[in-house]
C-alpha positions as CSV (number, residue, x, y, z in Angstrom):
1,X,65.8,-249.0,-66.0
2,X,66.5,-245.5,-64.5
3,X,65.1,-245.3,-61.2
4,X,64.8,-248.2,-60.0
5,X,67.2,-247.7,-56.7
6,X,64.3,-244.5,-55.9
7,X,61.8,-246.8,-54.5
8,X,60.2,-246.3,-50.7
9,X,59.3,-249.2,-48.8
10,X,57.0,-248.6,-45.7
11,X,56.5,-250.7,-42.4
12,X,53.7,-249.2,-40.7
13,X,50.2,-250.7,-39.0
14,X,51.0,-251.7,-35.2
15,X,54.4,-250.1,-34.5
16,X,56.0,-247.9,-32.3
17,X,57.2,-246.1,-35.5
18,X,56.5,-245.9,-38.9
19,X,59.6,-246.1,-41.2
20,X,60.4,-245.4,-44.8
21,X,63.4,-247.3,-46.4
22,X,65.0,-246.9,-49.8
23,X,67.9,-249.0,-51.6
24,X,70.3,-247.4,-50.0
25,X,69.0,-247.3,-46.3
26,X,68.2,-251.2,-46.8
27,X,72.1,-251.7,-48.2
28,X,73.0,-250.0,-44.8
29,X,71.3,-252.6,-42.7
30,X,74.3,-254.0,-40.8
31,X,75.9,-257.3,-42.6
32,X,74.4,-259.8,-39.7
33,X,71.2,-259.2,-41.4
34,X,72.3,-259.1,-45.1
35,X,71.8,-262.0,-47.2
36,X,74.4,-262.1,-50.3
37,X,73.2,-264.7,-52.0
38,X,69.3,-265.9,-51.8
39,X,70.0,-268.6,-53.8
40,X,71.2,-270.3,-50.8
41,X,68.0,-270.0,-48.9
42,X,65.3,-270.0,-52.1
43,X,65.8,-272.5,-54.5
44,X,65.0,-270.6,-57.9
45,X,65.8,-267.0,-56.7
46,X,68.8,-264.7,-57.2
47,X,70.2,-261.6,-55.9
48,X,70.7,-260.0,-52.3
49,X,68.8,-259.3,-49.6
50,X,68.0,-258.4,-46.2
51,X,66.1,-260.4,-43.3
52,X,62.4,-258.5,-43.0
53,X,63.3,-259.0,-39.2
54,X,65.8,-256.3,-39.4
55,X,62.9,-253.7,-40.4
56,X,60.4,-255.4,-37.7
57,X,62.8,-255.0,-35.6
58,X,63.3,-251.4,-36.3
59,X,60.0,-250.6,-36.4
60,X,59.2,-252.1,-32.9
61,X,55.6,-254.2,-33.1
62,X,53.1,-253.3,-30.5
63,X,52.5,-255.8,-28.4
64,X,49.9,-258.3,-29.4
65,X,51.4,-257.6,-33.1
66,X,50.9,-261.4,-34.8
67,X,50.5,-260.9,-38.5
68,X,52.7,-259.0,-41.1
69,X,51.4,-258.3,-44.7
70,X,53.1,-257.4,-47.4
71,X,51.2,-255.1,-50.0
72,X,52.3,-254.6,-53.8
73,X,53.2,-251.8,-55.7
74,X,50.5,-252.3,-57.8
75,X,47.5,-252.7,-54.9
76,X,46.2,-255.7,-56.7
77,X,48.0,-258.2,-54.1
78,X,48.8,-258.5,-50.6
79,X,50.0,-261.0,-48.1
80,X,49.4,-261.6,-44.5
81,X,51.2,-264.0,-43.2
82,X,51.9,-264.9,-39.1
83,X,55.0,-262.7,-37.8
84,X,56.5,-266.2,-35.7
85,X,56.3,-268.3,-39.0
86,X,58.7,-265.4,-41.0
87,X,60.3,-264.0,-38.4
88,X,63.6,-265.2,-38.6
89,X,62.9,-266.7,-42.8
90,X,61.3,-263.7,-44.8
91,X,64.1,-262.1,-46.9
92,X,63.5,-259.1,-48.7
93,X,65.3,-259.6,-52.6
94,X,66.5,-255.7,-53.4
95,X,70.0,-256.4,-55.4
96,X,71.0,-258.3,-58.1
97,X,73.9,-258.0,-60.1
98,X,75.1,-254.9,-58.0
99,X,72.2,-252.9,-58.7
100,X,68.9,-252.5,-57.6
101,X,66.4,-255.9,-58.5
102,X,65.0,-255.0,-61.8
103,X,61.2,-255.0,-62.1
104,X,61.4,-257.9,-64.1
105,X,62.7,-259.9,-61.1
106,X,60.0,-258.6,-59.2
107,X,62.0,-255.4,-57.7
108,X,62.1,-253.3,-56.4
109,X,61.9,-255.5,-53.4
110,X,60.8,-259.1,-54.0
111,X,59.5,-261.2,-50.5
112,X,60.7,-264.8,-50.6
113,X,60.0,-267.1,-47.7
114,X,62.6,-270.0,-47.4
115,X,60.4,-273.1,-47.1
116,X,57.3,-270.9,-47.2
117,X,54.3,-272.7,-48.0
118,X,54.6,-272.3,-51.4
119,X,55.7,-269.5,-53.6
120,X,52.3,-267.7,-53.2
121,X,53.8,-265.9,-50.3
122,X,56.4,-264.7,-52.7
123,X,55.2,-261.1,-53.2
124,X,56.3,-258.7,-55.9
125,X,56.9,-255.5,-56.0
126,X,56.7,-255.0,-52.6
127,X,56.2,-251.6,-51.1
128,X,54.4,-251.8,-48.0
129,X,54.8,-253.9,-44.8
130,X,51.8,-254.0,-42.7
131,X,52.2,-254.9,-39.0
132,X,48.7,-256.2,-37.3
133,X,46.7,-257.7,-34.9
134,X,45.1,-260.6,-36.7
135,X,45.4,-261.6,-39.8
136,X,45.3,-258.1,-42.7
137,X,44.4,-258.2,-46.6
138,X,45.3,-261.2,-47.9
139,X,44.5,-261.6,-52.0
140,X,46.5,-264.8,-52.1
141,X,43.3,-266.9,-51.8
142,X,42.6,-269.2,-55.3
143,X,40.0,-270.9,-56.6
144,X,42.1,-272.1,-59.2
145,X,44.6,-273.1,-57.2
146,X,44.7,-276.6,-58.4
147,X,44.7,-275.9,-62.2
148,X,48.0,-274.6,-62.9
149,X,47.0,-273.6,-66.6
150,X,45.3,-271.0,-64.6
151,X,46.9,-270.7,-61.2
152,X,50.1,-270.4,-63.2
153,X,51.9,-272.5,-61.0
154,X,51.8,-276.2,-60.2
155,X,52.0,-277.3,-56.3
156,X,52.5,-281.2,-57.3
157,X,54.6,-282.8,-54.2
158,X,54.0,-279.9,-52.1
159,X,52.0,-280.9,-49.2
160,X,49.5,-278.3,-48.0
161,X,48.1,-279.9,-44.5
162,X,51.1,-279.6,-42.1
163,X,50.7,-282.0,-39.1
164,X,52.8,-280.4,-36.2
165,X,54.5,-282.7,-33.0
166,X,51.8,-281.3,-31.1
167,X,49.2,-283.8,-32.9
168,X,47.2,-280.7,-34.6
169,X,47.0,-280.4,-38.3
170,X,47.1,-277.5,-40.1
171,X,45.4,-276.9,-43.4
172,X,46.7,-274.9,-46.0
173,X,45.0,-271.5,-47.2
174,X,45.2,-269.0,-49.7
């Protein structure tokens, strides 16, 4: 589809600086933080990408910074998810096949988090990275998350209370 290498991606909220990136300023991200093939890291997901901590970083979070959500082209769905826990996982999916991720894939940028919760956290689309302080718009909440007929998605074997070292359980939300 023409076009689809003419996207703008923003990281903005709680930063030192606001920044716009396209396909090719994210292809000029230097290699350390390039990921050739996502397949490696995401079981189920092709292309390339880049580490969303190379655009944190560039942005430069204000201090106290501790969520970062990601907003669709569409409006209808965001994610907010806790900058520590993606940090140095999120990868942004913006190649595949040596072009630009097709909409179809989810491009123009795709957010895949390896051994994310589950693939809610997967937005497409994306086009906006929100830093903040506390957690931001979050549309991932389900009440049919259970019923994969409607939820699309099954999360059999997938087990949403994390119990940490530390003794504290965790309970997964939408």
């Amino acid at each position: 589809m023409a076009g689809e290498s003419d996207f703008t991606l923003e990281v903005d909220g709680s930063v030192q600086k606001s920044i716009k990136w396209g396909y090719e300023s994210l292809a000029s991200i230097p290699a350390e933080y390039q990921i050739e093939d996502v397949s490696q890291h995401v079981a189920g997901m092709a292309g390339s990408g880049v580490q969303v901590k190379a655009l944190l970083n560039a942005a430069i979070p204000h201090p106290g910074s501790d969520h970062v959500t990601f907003h669709s082209q569409d409006g209808k769905f965001a994610a907010s998810v806790g900058l520590e826990e993606i940090l140095d996982r999120a990868i942004l999916i913006y190649k595949r096949d040596g072009g630009p991720l097709p909409e179809s894939k989810g491009g123009p940028v795709r957010l895949a988090i390896p051994q994310g919760d589950d693939e809610c956290s997967n937005v497409k689309s994306v086009i906006r990275i929100e830093v903040t302080a506390g957690k931001g718009k979050d549309t991932t909440y389900d009440p049919f998350h259970d019923i994969p007929e409607i939820h699309g998605h099954s999360h059999e074997g997938h087990d949403h209370n994390h119990s940490h070292e530390d003794g504290h359980s965790h309970g997964h939300s939408h």
